[in-house]
C-alpha positions as CSV (number, residue, x, y, z in Angstrom):
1,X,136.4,95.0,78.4
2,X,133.3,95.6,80.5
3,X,132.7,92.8,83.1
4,X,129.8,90.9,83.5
5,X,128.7,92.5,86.9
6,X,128.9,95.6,84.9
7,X,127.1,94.6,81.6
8,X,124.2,93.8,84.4
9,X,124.9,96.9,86.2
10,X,123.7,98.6,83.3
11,X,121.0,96.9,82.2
12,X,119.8,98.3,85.5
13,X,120.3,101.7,85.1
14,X,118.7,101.8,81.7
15,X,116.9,104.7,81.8
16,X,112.7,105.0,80.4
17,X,109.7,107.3,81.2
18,X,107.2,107.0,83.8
19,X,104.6,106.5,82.0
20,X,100.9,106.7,83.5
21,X,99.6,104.3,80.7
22,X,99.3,100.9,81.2
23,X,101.8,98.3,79.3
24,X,100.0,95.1,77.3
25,X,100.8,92.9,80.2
26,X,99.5,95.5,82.8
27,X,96.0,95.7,80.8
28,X,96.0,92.1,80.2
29,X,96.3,91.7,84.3
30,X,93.6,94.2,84.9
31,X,91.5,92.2,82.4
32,X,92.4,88.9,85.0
33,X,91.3,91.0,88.2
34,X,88.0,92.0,86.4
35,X,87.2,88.2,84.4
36,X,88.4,86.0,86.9
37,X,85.8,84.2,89.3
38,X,87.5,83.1,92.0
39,X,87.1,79.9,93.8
40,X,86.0,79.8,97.8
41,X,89.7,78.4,98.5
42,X,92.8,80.0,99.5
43,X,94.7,78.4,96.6
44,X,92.6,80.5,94.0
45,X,92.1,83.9,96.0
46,X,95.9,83.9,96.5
47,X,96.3,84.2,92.6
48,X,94.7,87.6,92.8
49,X,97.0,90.3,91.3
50,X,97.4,93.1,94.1
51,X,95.3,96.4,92.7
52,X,98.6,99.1,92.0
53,X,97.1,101.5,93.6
54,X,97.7,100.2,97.1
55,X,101.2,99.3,96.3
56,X,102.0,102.5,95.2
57,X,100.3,104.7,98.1
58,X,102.6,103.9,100.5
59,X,101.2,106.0,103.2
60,X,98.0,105.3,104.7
61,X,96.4,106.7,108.6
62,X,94.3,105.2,110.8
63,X,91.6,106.2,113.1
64,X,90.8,104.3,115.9
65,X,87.5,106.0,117.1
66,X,84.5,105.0,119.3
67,X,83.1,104.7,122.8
68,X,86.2,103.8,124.4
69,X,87.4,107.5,123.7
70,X,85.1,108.7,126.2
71,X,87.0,107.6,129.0
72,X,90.0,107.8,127.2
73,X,91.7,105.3,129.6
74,X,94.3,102.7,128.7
75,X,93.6,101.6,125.8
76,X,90.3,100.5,123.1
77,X,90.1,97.4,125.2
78,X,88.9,99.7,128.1
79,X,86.1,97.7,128.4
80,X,87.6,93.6,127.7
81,X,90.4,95.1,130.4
82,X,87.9,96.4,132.8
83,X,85.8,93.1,133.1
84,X,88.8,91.5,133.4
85,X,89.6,93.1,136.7
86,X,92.2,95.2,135.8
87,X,92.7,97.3,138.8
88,X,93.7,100.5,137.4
89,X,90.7,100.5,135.4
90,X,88.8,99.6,138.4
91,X,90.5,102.2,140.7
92,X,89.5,105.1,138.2
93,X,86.1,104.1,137.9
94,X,85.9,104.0,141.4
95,X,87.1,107.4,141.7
96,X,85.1,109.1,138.7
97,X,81.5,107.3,138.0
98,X,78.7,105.7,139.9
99,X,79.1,102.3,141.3
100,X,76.6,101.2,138.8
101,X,77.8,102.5,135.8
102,X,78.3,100.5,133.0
103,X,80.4,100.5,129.5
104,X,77.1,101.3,127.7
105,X,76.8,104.6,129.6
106,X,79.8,106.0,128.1
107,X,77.8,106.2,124.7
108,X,75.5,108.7,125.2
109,X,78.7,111.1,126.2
110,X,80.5,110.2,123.0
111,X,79.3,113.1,121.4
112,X,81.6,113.9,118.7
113,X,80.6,117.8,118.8
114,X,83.2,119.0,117.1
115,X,83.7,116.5,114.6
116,X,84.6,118.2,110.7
117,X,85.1,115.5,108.3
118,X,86.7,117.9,105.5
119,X,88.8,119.2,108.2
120,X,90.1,115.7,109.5
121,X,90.4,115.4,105.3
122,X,92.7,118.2,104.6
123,X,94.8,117.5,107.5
124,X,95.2,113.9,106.0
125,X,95.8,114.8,102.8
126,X,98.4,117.7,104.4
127,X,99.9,114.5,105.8
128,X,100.9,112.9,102.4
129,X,98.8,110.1,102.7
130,X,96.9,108.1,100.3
131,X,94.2,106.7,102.0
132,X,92.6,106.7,105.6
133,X,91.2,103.5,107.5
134,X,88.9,104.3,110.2
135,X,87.2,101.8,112.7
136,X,83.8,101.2,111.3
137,X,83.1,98.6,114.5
138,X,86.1,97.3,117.4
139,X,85.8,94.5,119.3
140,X,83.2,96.5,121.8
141,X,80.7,96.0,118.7
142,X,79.9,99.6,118.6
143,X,79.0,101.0,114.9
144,X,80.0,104.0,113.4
145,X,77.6,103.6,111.0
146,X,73.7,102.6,111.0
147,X,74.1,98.7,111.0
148,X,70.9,97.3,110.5
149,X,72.1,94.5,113.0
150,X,73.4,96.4,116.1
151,X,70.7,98.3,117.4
152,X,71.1,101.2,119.7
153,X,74.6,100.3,120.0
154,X,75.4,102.6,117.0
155,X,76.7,106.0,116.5
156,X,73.5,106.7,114.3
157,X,71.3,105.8,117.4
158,X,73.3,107.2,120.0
159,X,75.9,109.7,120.8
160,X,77.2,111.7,117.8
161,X,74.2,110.2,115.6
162,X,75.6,111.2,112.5
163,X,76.6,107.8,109.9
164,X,80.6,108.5,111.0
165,X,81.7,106.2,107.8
166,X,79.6,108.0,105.2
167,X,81.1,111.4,106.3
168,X,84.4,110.4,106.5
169,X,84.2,108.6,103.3
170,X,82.8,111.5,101.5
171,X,85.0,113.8,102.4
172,X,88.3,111.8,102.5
173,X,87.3,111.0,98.6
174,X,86.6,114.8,98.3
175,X,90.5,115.6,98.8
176,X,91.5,113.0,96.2
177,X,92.4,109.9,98.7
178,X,91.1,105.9,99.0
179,X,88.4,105.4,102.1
180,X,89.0,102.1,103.8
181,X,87.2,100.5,107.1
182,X,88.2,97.9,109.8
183,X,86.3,95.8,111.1
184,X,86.4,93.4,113.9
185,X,84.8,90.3,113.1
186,X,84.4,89.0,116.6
187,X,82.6,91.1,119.5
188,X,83.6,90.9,123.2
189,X,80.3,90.4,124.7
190,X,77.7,89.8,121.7
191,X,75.1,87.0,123.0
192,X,74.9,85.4,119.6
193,X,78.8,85.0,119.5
194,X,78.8,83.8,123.1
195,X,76.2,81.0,121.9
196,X,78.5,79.6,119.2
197,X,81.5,80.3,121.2
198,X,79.4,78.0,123.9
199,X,79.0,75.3,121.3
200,X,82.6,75.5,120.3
201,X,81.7,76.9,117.4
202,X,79.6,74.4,115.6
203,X,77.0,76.7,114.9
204,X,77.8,80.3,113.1
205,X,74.6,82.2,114.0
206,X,76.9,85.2,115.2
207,X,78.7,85.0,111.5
208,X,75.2,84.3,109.2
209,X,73.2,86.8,111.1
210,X,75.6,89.3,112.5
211,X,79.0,89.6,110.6
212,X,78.6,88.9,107.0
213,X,74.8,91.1,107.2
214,X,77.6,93.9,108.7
215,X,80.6,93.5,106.6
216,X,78.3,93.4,103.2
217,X,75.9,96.1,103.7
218,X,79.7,98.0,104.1
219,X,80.8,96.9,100.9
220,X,77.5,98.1,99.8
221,X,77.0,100.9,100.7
222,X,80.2,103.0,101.7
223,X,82.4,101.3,98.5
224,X,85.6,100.9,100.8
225,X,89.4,100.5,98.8
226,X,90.8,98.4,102.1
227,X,88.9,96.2,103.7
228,X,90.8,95.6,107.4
229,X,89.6,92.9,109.0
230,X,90.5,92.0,112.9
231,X,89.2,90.3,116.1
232,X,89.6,86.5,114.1
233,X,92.3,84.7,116.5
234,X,89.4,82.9,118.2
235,X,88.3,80.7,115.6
236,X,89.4,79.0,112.4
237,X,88.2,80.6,109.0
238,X,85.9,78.2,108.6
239,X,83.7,79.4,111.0
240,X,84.0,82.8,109.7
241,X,83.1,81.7,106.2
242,X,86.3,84.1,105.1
243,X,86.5,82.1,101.6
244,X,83.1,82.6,100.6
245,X,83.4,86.4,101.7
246,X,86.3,87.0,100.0
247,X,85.0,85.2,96.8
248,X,82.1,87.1,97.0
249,X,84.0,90.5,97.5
250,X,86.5,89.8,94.6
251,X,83.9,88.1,92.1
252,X,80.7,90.5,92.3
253,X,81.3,93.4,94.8
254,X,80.9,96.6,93.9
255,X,84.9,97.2,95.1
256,X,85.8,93.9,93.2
257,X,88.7,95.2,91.0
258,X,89.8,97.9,93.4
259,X,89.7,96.7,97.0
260,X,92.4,95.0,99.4
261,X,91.9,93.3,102.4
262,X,94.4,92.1,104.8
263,X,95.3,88.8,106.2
264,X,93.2,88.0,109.8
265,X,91.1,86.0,108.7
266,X,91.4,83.2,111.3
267,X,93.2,81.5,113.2
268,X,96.4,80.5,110.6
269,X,95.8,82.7,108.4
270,X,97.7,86.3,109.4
271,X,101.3,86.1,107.4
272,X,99.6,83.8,104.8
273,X,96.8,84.8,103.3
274,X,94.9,88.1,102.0
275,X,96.1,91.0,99.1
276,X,98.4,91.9,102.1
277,X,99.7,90.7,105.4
278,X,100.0,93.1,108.8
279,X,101.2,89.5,110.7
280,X,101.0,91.4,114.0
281,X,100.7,94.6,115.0
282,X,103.4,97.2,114.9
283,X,104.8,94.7,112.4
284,X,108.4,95.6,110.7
285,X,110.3,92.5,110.2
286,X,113.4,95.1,108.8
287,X,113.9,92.7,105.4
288,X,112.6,92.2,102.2
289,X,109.5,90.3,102.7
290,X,108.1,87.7,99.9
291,X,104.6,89.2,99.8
292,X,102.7,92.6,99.8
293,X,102.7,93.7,103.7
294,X,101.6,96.8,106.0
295,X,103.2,98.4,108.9
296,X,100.3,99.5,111.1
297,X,101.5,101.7,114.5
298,X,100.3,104.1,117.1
299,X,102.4,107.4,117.1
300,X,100.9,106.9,121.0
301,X,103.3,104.4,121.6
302,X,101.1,102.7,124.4
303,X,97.5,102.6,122.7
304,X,95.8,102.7,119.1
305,X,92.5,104.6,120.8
306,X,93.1,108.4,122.3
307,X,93.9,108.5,125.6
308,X,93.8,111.3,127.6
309,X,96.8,110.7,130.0
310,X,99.1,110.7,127.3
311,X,102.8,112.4,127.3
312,X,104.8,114.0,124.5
313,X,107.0,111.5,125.8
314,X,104.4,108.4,125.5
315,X,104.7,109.8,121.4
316,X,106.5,108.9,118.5
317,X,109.0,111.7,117.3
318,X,109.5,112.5,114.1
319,X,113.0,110.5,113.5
320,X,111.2,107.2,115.1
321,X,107.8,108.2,112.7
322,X,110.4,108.2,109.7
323,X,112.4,105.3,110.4
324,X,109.2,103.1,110.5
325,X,108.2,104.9,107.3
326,X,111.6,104.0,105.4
327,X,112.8,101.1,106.6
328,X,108.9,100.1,105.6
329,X,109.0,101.4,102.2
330,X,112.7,99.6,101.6
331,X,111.8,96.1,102.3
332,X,108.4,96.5,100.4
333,X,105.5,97.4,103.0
334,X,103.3,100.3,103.4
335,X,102.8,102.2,106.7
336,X,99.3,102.7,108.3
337,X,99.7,105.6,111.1
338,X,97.4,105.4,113.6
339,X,96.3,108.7,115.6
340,X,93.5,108.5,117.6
341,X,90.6,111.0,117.7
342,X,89.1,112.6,121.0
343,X,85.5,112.2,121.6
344,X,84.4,115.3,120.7
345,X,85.6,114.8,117.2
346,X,88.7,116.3,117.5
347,X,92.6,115.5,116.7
348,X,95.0,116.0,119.0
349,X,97.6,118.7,118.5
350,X,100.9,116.4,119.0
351,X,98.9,114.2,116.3
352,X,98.6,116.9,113.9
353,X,102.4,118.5,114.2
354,X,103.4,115.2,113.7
355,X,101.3,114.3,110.8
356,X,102.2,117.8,109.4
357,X,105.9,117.3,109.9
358,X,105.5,114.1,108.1
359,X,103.6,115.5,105.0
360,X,106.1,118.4,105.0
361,X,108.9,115.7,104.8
362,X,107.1,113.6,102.0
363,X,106.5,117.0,100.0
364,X,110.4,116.9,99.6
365,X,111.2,113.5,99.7
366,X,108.3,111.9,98.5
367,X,110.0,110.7,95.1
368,X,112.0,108.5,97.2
369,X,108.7,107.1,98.6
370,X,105.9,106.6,96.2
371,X,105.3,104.2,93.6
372,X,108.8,103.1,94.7
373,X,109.9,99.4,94.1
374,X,112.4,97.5,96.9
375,X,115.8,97.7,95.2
376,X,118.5,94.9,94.8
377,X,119.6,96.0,98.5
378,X,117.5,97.5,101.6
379,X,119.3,98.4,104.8
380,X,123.3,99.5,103.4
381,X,125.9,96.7,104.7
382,X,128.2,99.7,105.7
383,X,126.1,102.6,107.4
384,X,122.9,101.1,108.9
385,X,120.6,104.9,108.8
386,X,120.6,104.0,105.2
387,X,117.7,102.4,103.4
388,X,117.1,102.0,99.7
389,X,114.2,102.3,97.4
390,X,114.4,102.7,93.4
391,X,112.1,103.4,91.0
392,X,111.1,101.2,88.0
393,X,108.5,102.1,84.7
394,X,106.8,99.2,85.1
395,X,104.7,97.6,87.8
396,X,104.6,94.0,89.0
397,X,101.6,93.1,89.9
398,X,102.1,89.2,90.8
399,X,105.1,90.5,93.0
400,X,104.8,93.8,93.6
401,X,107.4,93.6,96.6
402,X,110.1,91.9,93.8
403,X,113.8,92.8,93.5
404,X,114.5,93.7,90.2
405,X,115.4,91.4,87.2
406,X,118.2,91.3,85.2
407,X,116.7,93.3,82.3
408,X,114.4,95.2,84.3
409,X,114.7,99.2,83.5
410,X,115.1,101.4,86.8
411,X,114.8,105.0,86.5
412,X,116.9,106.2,89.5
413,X,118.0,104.2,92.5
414,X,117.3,106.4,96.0
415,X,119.4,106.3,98.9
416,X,117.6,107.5,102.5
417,X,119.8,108.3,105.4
418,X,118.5,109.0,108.9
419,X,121.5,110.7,110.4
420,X,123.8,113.8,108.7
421,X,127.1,113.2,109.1
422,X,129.2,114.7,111.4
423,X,131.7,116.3,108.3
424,X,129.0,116.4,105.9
425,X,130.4,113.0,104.2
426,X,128.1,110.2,103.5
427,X,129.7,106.8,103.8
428,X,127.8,104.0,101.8
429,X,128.8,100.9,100.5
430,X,126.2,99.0,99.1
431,X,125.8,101.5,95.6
432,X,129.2,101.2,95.2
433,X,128.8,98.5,92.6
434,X,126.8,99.7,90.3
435,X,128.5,103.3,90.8
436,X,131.5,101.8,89.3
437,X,130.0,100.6,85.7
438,X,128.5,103.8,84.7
439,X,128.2,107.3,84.6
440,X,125.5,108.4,86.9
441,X,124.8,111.9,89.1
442,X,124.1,111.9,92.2
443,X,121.8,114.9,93.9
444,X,119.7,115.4,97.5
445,X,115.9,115.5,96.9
446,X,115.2,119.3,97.8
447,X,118.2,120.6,95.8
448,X,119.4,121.2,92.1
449,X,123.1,120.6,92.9
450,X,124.8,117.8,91.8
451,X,127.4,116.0,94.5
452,X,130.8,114.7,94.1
453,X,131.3,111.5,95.4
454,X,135.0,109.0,95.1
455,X,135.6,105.4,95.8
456,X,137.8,104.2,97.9
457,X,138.2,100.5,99.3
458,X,134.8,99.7,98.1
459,X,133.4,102.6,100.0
460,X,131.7,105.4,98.3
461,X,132.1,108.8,100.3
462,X,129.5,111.2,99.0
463,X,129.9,115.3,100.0
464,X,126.6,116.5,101.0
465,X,125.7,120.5,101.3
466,X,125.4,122.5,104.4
467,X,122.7,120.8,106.2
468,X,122.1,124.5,107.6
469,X,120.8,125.1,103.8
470,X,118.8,121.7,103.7
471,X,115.2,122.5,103.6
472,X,114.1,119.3,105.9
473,X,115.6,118.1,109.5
474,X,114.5,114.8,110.2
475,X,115.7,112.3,107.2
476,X,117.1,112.8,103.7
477,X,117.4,111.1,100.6
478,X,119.4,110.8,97.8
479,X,118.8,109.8,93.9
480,X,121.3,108.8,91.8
481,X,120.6,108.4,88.1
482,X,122.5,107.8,84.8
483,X,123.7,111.4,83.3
């Protein structure tokens, strides 16, 4: 007689199609996205179902790009840091430009020379990304596109004088991937902010005549899939008029059905509001989280804009780049890898052998990765290199980052571990279940064999090939599927 652990166990493992059609209840939610008018409140734009797309994507890069990669010092808050009175900043100043030189007069020498959007493209899509986020304005206020409310303090106007976003955005969508933007909302040393900073924010000229003019003729014109907004801790919401935006981008936007934004909003709002949270940055709580999230980090460990003292050792390698990629996927998230660009336009080489490496990974293991669901378990309770993903026919769009139900159907369960054993044995525990109330195969990604495995004290040993013959060197995965 077949326990009822097992009879469960099974209904698991049922095995169906991917299908690339949409179910009734899947066409009846895209119906909701596209009908619905949402309300100015938090209560109503929370119901919004998350677009699939984004959950199944994954991978996404970012490009933090813009005057402060002239001086390519310390960080993008070069300037805020240097006002400040940081003294490094002040030292190298010192040493390298006139004692009147200002922030401003970096622009002019952010040329962006060399900048090739298809080629930044094809190295993205090489990557095994899905979509690419690029800094259409940081905190400095500084446009990479023609904003008709920062004059002369945009790269149209001055320095590379090319519309970056439209560029980018053309030829990211060229390769086959999603375009998104970020945008700060708040500017360092905008007069119009200062005023309604001064008046403890009981006016909004800054928001009515600067941001929403900004964010809208974005939406407009360049049609971004992600929306990224940043530079709200200031200020509450309110003062941001975030509701109204968001109703406005979800009810008649041009991106209404399609785009995501993120959760800084203002101040209160990160971790609970918005199509997905980032809560902080670098953020990988290492659990199942409740609600759609995003993983954003620097593979320069110590800024998110290029700098030009950087090490090999200041960078990510590639087993610290794939933990944050796995552990990320398991509990739910998506990763958004930040590289940034020189300021001639260029990428930097340790950038692009990583980025390679990764896509060259993916391109092997990249069943394991996309349009993955979180599975009944993440991190293994026995061997903690190993994280777990499955895949499922259907897609939840109220709770994308769901374990499965009782009678949901999973195709194959995947089983990523960051370290090759020592004796080519893979100890796991946390399978071991579900491995006892069926028949099921298991095989590596990369490889046609199938691998013996045995049970023994709850413990499920599984023999793995020569990892001389393995094709990839950094992570590997297994999927293990009925026969």
């Amino acid at each position: 007689m077949i326990s009822n652990m097992k009879i469960t166990t099974l209904c698991f493992f049922v095995l169906c199609s991917a299908s690339t059609s949409y179910s009734i209840i899947e066409r009846d939610v895209i119906r909701h996205i596209s009908s619905h008018q949402y309300s100015p409140d938090w209560k109503d734009l929370d119901t919004r179902p998350l677009p699939r797309w984004y959950d199944e994507a994954k991978i996404g890069i970012f490009l933090h790009w813009g005057v402060y990669s002239v001086p390519g010092f310390s960080s993008e808050w070069f300037w805020s840091n240097w006002k400040g009175g940081d003294k490094k900043i002040k030292d190298f100043m010192a040493k390298n430009y006139p004692p009147n030189f200002t922030y401003q007069d970096f622009a002019p020498m952010y040329k962006a020379e060399f900048f090739d959007p298809k080629e930044w493209a094809t190295l993205f899509l090489k990557s095994g990304a899905r979509y690419v986020v690029l800094t259409s304005k940081h905190h400095d206020g500084f446009t990479l596109f023609p904003s008709k409310r920062s004059f002369s303090w945009n790269a149209y106007e001055v320095g590379p004088k090319q519309d970056i976003v439209d560029q980018l955005s053309k030829a990211v969508r060229e390769v086959g991937l999603k375009f998104g933007v970020y945008h700060s909302l708040y500017e360092w040393y905008n007069p119009i902010y200062a005023e309604d900073k001064k008046n403890n924010f009981s006016t909004r000229y800054y928001a009515d005549t600067k941001l929403w003019p900004d964010l809208k003729q974005l939406i407009n014109d360049y049609k971004p899939s992600v929306l990224w907004s940043d530079g709200d801790w200031e200020v509450y919401d309110t003062y941001w008029k975030s509701t109204d935006f968001l109703a406005w981008l979800y009810n008649e936007s041009p991106v209404k059905d399609e785009i995501v934004v993120n959760d800084r909003w203002g101040i209160g709002i990160p971790c609970k509001h918005g199509d997905f949270y980032n809560c902080a940055d670098r953020y990988n709580p290492g659990s199942l989280q409740n609600h759609k999230w995003e993983n954003a980090f620097t593979v320069d460990k110590k800024s998110w804009g290029f700098r030009k003292t950087m090490s090999l050792n200041d960078t990510m390698s590639m087993r610290e780049l794939l933990y944050e990629v796995v552990s990320t996927v398991s509990c739910g998230g998506n990763v958004l890898i930040n590289v940034g660009p020189t300021q001639e336009g260029t990428i930097a080489p340790i950038f692009e052998e990583r980025l390679l490496n990764l896509g060259n990974w993916l391109g092997v293991n990249g069943e394991a990765i996309y349009s993955t669901s979180p599975w009944l378990h993440q991190n293994d309770s026995f061997n903690s290199d190993v994280w777990y993903t499955c895949l499922k026919p259907t897609y939840n769009h109220r709770h994308p980052t769901a374990k499965p139900r009782e009678h949901d159907a999973i195709n194959a369960i995947f089983a990523i571990f960051l370290s090759w054993p020592i004796n080519n044995q893979l100890e796991i525990m946390d399978i071991t279940s579900y491995l006892h109330a069926g028949t099921y195969k298991i095989k590596l990604l990369g490889s046609n064999n199938v691998l013996n495995w045995k049970i023994k004290n709850g413990v499920t040993t599984i023999e793995l090939p020569d990892k001389a013959k393995i094709q990839t060197g950094y992570a590997w995965a297994l999927k293990i599927s009925p026969k």
